[in-house]
C-alpha positions as a Python dict, from the first residue, in 0.01 Angstrom:
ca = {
    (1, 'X'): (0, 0, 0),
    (2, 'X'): (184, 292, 135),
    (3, 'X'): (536, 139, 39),
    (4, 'X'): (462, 206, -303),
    (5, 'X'): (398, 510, -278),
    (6, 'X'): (710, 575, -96),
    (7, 'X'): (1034, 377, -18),
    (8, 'X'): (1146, 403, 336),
    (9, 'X'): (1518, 417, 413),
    (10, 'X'): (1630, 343, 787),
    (11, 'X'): (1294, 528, 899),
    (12, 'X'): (1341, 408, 1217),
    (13, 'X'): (1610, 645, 1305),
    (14, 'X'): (1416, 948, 1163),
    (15, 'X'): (1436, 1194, 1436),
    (16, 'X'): (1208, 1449, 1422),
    (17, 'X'): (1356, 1696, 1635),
    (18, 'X'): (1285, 2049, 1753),
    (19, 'X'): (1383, 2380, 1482),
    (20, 'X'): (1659, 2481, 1637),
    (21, 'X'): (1820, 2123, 1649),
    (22, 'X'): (1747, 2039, 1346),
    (23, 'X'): (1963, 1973, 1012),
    (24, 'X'): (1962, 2137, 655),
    (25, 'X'): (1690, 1959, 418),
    (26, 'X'): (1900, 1779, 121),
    (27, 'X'): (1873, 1619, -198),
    (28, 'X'): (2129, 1322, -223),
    (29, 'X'): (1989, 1161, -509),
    (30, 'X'): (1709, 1168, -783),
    (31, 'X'): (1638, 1041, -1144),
    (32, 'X'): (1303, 991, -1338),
    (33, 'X'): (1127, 775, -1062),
    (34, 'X'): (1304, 917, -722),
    (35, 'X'): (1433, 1174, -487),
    (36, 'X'): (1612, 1112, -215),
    (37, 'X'): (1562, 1353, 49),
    (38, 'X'): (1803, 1336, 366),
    (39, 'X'): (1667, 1506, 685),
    (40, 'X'): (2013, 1473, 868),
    (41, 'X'): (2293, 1239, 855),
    (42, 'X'): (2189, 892, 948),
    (43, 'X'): (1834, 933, 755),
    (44, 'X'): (1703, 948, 440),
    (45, 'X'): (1378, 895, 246),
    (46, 'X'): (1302, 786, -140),
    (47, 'X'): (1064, 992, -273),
    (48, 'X'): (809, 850, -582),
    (49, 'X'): (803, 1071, -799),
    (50, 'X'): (480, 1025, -902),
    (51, 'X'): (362, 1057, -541),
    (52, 'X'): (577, 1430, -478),
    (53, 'X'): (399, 1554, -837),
    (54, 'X'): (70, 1440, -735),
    (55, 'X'): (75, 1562, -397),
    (56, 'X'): (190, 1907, -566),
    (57, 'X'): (27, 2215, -339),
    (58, 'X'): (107, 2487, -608),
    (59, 'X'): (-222, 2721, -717),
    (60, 'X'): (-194, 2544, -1060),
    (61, 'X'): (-248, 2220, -921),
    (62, 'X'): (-522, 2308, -618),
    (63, 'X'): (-818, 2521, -636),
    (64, 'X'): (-748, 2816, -386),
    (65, 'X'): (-1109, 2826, -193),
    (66, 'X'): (-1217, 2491, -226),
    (67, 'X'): (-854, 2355, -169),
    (68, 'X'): (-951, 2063, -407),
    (69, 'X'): (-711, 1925, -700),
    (70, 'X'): (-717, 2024, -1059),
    (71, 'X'): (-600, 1677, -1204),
    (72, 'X'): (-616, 1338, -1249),
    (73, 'X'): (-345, 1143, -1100),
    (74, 'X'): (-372, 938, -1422),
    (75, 'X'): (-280, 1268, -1640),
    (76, 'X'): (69, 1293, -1481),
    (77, 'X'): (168, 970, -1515),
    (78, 'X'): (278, 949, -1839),
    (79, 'X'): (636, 1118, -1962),
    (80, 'X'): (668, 1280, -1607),
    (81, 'X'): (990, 1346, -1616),
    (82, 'X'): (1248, 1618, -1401),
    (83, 'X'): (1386, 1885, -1593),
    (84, 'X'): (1695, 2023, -1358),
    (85, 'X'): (1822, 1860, -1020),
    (86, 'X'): (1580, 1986, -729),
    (87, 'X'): (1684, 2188, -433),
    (88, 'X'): (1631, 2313, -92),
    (89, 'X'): (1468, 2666, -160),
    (90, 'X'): (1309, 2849, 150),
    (91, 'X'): (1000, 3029, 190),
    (92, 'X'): (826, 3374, 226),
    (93, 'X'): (794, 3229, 658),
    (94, 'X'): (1222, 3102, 609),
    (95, 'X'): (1067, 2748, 593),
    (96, 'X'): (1313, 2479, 398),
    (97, 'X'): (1109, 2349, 112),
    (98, 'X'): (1187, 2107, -185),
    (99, 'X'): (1174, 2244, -466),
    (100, 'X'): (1122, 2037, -827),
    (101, 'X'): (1083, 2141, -1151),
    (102, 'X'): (914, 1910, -1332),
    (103, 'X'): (861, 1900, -1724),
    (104, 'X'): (547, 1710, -1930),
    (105, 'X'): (423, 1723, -2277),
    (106, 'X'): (724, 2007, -2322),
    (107, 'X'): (525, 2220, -2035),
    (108, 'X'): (740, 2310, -1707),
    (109, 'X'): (589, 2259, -1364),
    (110, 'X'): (755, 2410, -1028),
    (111, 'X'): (627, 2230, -704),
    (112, 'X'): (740, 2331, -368),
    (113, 'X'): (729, 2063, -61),
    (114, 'X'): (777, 2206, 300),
    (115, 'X'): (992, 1992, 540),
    (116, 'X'): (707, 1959, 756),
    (117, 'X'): (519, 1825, 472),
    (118, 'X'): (805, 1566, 352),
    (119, 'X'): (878, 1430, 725),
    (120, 'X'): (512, 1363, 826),
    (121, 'X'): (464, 1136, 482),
    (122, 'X'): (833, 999, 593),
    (123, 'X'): (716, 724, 725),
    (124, 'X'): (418, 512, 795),
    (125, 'X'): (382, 608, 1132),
    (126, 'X'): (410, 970, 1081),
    (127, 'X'): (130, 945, 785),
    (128, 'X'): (-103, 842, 1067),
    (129, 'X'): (-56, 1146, 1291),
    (130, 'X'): (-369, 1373, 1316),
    (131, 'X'): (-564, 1127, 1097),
    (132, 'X'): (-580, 816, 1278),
    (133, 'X'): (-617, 816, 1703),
    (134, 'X'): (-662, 442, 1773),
    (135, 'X'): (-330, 451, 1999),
    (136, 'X'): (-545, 730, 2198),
    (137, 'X'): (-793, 474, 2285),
    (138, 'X'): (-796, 351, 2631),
    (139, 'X'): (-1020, 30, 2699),
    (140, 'X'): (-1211, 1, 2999),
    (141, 'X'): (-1418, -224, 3291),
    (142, 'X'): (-1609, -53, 3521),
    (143, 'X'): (-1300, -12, 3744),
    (144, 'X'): (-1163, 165, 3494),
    (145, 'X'): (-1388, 341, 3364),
    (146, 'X'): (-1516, 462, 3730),
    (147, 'X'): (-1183, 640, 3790),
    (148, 'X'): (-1232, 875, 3531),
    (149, 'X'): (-1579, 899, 3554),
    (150, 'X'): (-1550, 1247, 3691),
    (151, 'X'): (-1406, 1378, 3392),
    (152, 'X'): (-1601, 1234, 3137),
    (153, 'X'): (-1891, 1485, 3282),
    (154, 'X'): (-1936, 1813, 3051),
    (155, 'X'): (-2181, 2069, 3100),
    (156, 'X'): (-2467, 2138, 2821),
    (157, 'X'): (-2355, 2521, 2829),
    (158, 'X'): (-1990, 2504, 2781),
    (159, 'X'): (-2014, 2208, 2545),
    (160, 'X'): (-2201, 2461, 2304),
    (161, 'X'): (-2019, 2726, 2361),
    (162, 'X'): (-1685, 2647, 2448),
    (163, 'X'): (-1471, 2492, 2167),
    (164, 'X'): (-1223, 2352, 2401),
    (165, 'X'): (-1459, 2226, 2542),
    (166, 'X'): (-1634, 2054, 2292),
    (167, 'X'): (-1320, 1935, 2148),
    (168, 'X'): (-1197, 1791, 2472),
    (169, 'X'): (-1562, 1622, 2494),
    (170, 'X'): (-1452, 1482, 2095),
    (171, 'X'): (-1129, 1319, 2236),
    (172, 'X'): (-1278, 1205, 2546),
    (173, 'X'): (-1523, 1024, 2324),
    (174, 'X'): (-1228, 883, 2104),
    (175, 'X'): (-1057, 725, 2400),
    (176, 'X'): (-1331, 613, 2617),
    (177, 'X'): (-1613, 612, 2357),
    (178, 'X'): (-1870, 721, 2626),
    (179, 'X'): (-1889, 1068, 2764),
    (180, 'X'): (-2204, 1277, 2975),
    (181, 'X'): (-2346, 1554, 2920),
    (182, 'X'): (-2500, 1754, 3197),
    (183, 'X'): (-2776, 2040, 3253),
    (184, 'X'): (-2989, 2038, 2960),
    (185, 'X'): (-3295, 2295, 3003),
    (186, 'X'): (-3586, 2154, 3112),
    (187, 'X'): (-3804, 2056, 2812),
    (188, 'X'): (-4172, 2152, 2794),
    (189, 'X'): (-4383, 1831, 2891),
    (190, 'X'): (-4669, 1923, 2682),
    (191, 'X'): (-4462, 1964, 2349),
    (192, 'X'): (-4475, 1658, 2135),
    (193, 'X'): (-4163, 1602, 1930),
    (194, 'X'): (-4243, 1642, 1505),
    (195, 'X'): (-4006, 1615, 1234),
    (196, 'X'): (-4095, 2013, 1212),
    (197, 'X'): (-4000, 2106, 1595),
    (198, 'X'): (-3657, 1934, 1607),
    (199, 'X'): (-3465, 2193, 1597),
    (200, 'X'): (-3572, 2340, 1990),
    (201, 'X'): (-3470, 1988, 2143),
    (202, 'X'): (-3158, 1975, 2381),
    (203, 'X'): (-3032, 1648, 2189),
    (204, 'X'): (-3032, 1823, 1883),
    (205, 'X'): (-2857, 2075, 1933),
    (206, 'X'): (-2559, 1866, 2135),
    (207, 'X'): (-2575, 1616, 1804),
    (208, 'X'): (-2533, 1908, 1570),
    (209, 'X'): (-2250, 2023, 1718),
    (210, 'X'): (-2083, 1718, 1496),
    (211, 'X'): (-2262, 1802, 1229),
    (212, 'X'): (-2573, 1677, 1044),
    (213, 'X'): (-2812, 1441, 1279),
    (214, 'X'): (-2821, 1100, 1101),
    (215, 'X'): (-3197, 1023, 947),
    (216, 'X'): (-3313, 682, 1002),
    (217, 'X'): (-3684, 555, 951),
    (218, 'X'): (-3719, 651, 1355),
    (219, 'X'): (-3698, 942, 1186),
    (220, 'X'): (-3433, 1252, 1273),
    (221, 'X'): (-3512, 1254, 1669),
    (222, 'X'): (-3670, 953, 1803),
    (223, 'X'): (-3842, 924, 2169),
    (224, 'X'): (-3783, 630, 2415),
    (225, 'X'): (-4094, 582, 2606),
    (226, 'X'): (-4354, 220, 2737),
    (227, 'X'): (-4569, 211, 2382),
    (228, 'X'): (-4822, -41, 2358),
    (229, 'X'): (-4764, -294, 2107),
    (230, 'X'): (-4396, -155, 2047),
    (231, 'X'): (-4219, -274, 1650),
    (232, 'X'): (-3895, -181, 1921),
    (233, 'X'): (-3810, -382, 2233),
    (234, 'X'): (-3636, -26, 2322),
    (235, 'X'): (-4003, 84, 2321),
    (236, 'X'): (-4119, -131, 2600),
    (237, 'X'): (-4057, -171, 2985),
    (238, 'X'): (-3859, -529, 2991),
    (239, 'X'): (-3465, -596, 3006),
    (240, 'X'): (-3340, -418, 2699),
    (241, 'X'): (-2979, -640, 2641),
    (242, 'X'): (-2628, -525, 2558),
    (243, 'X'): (-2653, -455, 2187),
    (244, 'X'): (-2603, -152, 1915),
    (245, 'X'): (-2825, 16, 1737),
    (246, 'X'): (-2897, -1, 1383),
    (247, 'X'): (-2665, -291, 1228),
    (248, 'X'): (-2865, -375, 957),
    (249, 'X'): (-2814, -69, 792),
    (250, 'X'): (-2502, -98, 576),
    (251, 'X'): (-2388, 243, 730),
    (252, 'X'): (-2488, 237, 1109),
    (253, 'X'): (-2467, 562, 1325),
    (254, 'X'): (-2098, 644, 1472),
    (255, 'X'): (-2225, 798, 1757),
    (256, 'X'): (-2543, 793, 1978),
    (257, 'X'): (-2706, 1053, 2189),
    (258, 'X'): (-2938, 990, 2452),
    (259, 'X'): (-3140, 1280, 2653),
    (260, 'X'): (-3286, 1143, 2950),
    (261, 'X'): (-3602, 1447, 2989),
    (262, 'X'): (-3783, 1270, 3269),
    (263, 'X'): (-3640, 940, 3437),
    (264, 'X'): (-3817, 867, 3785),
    (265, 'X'): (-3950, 526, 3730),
    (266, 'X'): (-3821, 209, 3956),
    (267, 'X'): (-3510, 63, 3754),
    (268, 'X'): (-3429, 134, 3396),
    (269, 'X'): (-3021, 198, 3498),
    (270, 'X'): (-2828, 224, 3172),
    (271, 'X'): (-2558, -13, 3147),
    (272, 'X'): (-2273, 24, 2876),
    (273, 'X'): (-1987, -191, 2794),
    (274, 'X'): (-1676, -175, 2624),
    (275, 'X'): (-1671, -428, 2320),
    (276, 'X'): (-1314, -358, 2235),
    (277, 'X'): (-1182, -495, 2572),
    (278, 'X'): (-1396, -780, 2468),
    (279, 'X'): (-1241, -845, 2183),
    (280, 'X'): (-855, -838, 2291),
    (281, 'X'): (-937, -1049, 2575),
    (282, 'X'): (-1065, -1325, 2299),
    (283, 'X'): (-779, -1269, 2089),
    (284, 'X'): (-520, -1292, 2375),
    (285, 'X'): (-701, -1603, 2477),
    (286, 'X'): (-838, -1802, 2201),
    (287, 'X'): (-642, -1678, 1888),
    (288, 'X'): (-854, -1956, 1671),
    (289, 'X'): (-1228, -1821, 1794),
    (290, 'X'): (-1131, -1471, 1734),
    (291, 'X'): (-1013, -1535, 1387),
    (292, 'X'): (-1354, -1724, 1358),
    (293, 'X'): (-1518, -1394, 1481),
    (294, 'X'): (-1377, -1174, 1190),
    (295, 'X'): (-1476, -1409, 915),
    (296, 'X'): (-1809, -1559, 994),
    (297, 'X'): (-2065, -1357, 884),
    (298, 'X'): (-2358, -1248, 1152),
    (299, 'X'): (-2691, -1149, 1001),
    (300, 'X'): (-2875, -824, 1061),
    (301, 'X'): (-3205, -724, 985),
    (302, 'X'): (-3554, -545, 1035),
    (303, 'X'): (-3895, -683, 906),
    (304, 'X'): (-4123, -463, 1056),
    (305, 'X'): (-4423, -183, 1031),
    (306, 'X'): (-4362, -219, 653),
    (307, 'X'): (-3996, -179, 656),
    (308, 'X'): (-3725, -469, 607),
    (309, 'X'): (-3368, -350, 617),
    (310, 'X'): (-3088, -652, 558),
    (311, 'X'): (-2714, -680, 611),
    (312, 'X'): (-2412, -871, 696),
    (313, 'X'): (-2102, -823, 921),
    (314, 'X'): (-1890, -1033, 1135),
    (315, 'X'): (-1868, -971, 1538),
    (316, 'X'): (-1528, -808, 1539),
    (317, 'X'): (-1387, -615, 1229),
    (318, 'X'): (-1017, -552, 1260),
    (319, 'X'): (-840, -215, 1116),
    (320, 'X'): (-595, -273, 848),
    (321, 'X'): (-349, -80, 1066),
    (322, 'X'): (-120, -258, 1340),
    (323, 'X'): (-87, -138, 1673),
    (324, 'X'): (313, -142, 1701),
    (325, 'X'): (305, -227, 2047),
    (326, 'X'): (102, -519, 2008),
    (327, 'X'): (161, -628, 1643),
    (328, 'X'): (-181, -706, 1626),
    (329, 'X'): (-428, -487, 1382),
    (330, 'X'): (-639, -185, 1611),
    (331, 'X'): (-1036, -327, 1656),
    (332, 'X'): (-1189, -97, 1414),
    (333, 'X'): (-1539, -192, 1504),
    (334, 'X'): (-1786, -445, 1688),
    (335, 'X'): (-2093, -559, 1551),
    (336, 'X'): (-2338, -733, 1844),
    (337, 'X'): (-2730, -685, 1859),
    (338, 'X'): (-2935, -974, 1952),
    (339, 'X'): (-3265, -835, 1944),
    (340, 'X'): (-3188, -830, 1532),
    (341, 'X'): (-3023, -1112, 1478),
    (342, 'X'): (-3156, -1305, 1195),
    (343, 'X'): (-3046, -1692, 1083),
    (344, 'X'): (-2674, -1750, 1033),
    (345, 'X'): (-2638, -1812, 632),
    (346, 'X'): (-2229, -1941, 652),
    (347, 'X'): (-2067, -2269, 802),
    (348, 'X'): (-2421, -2403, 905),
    (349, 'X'): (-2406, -2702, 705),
    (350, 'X'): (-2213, -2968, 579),
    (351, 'X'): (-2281, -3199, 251),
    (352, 'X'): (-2269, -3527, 337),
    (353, 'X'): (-2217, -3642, 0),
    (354, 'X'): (-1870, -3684, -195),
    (355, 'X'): (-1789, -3362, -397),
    (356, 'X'): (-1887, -3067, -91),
    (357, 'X'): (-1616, -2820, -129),
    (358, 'X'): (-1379, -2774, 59),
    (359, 'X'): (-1425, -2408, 144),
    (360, 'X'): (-1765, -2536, 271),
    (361, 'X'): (-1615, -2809, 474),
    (362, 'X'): (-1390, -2515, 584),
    (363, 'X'): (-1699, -2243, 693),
    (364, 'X'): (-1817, -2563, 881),
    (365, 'X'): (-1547, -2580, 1104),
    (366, 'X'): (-1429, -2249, 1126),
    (367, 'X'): (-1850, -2233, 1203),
    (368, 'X'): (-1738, -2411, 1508),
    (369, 'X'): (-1464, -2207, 1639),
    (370, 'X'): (-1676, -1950, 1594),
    (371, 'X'): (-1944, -2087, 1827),
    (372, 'X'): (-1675, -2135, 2085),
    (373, 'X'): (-1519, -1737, 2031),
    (374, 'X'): (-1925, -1572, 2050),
    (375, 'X'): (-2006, -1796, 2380),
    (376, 'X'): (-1639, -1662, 2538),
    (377, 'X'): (-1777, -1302, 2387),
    (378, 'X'): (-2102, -1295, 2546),
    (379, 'X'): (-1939, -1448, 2905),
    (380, 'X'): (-1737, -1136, 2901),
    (381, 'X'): (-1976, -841, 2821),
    (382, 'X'): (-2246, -967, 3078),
    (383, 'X'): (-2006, -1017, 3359),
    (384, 'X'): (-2114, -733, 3592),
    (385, 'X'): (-1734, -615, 3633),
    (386, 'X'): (-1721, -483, 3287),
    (387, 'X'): (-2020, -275, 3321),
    (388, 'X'): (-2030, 127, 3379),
    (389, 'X'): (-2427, 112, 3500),
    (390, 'X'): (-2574, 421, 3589),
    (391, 'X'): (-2916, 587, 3572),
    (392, 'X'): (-2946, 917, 3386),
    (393, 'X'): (-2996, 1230, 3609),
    (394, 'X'): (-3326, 1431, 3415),
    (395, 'X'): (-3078, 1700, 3255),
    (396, 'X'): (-2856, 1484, 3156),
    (397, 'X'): (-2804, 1306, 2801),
    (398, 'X'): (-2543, 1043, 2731),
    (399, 'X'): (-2333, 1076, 2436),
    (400, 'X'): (-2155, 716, 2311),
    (401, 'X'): (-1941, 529, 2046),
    (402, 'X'): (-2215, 305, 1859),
    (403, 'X'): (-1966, 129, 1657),
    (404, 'X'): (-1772, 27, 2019),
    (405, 'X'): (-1975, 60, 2359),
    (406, 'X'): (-2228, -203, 2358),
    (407, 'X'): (-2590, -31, 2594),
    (408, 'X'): (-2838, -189, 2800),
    (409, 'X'): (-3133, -131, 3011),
    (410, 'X'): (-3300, -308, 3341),
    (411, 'X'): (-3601, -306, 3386),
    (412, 'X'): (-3806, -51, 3491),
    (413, 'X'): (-4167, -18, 3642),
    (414, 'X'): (-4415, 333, 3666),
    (415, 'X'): (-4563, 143, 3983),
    (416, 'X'): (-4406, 457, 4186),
    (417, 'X'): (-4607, 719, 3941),
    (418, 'X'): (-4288, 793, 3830),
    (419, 'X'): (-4209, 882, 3419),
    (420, 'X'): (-3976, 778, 3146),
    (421, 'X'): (-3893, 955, 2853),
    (422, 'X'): (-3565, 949, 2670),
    (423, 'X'): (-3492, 1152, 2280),
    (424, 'X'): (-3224, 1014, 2109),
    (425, 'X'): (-3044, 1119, 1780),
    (426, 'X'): (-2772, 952, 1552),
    (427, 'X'): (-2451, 1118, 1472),
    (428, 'X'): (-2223, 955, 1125),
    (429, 'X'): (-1937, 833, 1214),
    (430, 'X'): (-1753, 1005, 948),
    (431, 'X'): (-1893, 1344, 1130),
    (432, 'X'): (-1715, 1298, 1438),
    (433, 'X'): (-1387, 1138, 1350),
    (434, 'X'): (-1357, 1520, 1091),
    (435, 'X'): (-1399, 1710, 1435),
    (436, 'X'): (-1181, 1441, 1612),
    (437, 'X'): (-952, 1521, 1338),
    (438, 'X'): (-971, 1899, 1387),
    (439, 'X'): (-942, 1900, 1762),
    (440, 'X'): (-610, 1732, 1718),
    (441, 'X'): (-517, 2018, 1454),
    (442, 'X'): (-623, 2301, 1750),
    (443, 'X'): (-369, 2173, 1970),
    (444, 'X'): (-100, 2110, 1793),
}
């Protein structure tokens, strides 16, 4: 993938040191398909030059006020070529850049790289910075997670208004996946939520601070309240299990919000539960059941109130980036809801006849190590030690990592005269992880 793009020379010795320390930019090296760049004396990176002329930041190749390229890659493939050796030029700010002139179809090009630019595509690890955060995450039992329980508390004011705030909210969410929100206004009990009133709900405006709300068929706010003949278990009084919402869409919410506007019934605690410890205690334990879990497909769907959404995805989907201080890939997602689990469609059965493939004799028993890695799943997420369980002040609305913290509800009963209603909202997960991304940009 990336070492195509770019060939890495002793990387690991790449020091990227303060200004003042560090050494001249220069060229050691280049012809008509690399330059080699040296950042000091013990390091030195090859270049592609395809890569350096598509990655060119020059007005003539990027559109000023949209900041979006005016080429194909495909169009500079061909006869790229360099017309004069490139150098170490420095800018209008006395930045070192690399400078190349390039020369196509008998038409000159200048492109200017910044050192900053060069040493964070150095190397793979440095590509990552400030666009992938999975060494921020911290996993968590309720132990854990009851340490810093304090801190994971925001108020509704400050998270609107403050943008360190929010922001610190963001990465709080990004390592712990679960964060609280606290001191919504009180909401007028005689209002009934409408597709045309959304806007003057608490939840909404905490869920647009991401972005756009996420639309589903619940429609863009939903309310959690004891319906009569509910198409939603969520919708009723009874144990709600550890699951995630929505996996039978083949783009589920990133992020849930949760408003709890009156709360006073008998039980009903919200429970949540890190899947991602979960999953590294399978794959630490049974190597075999967890590869089962990232192959064998689990089916998802709704067939309901005239709706019927389908899809497939196994338990635990791993990241194709390794954690260097595990060697193992980062968990990228977890995909458990019981209460929409349909038929299993791989490894169920096996031909008894001669001819059965052996793929399918495969999918059987990889079928059974499967078995084996959900039961050791399921031991772990309902064991009562890996559970944060709280129940929702009225004010307060819980803000959580869809795609990783598994949520549950007890029971609850209206026996005191006590109420219950929750409003919910979806965020993408593509919404968050841009202001994840710009939070780390703020405070760098």
């Amino acid at each position: 993938m990336f070492t195509r793009i770019v060939r890495e020379q002793g990387w690991l010795s790449l020091r990227l040191l303060p200004r003042r320390f560090k050494s001249s930019l220069a060229v050691t090296q280049y012809d008509h398909k690399y330059i080699t760049v040296a950042f000091d004396e013990n390091s030195s990176v090859q270049f592609s030059n395809v890569f350096l002329r598509d990655a060119c930041p020059s007005p003539e190749s990027i559109e000023a006020s949209s900041s979006q390229k005016l080429f194909t890659t495909g169009s500079i493939i061909k006869d790229l070529k360099i017309k004069s050796k490139p150098k170490v030029v420095t800018d209008s700010l006395g930045n070192e850049c690399l400078q190349v002139v390039w020369s196509q179809n008998n038409k000159d090009h200048i492109s200017e790289y910044p050192r900053m630019f060069l040493e964070h595509y150095a190397t793979r690890s440095s590509r990552l910075e400030g666009q992938f955060f999975g060494y921020d995450r911290v996993f968590w039992d309720n132990d854990k997670y009851s340490k810093v329980f304090p801190e994971m508390n925001i108020s509704y004011h400050e998270y609107l208004n403050n943008d360190s705030t929010f922001f610190k909210a963001v990465k709080s969410l990004n390592q712990y996946g679960l964060v609280f929100v606290n001191g919504a206004p009180d909401s007028d009990m005689s209002q009934i939520m409408t597709e045309e009133n959304t806007q003057q709900w608490p939840v909404a405006k905490l869920a647009e601070k991401f972005g756009y709300i996420k639309k589903t068929f619940y429609g863009t706010l939903f309310d959690v309240k004891n319906i009569k003949d509910a198409k939603n278990i969520a919708y009723t009084n009874v144990f709600l299990p550890l699951h995630m919402d929505l996996l039978y869409y083949e783009s589920p919410p990133g992020l849930q919000l949760l408003h709890a506007i009156k709360n006073s019934t008998l039980g009903g605690e919200n429970i949540f539960c890190d899947s991602f410890l979960a999953a590294k205690h399978i794959r630490e334990t049974d190597p075999s059941a967890f590869l089962a879990l990232t192959q064998i497909p689990l089916t998802y769907k709704y067939d309901n109130d005239k709706e019927f959404y389908y899809y497939q995805r196994p338990l635990i989907v791993e990241d194709e980036i390794f954690d260097t201080r595990t060697h193992y890939p980062f968990i990228k997602e977890v995909n458990y809801s019981p209460p929409f689990q349909g038929p299993f469609e791989l490894g169920i059965t096996r031909t008894a006849t001669m001819g059965s493939s052996a793929a399918e004799n495969g999918n059987h028993f990889m079928f059974n190590d499967f078995i084996r890695g959900l039961s050791l799943f399921e031991d772990f997420i309902n064991d009562p030690v890996n559970h944060f369980q709280i129940k929702l002040p009225e004010g307060t609305c819980v803000v959580f990592d869809n795609r990783r913290v598994l949520h549950s509800r007890n029971e609850f009963s209206d026996s005191n005269g006590g109420d219950r209603w929750l409003m919910g909202a979806y965020v993408d997960g593509d919404s968050f992880r841009s202001k994840l991304r710009i939070a780390h940009k703020k405070s760098d």
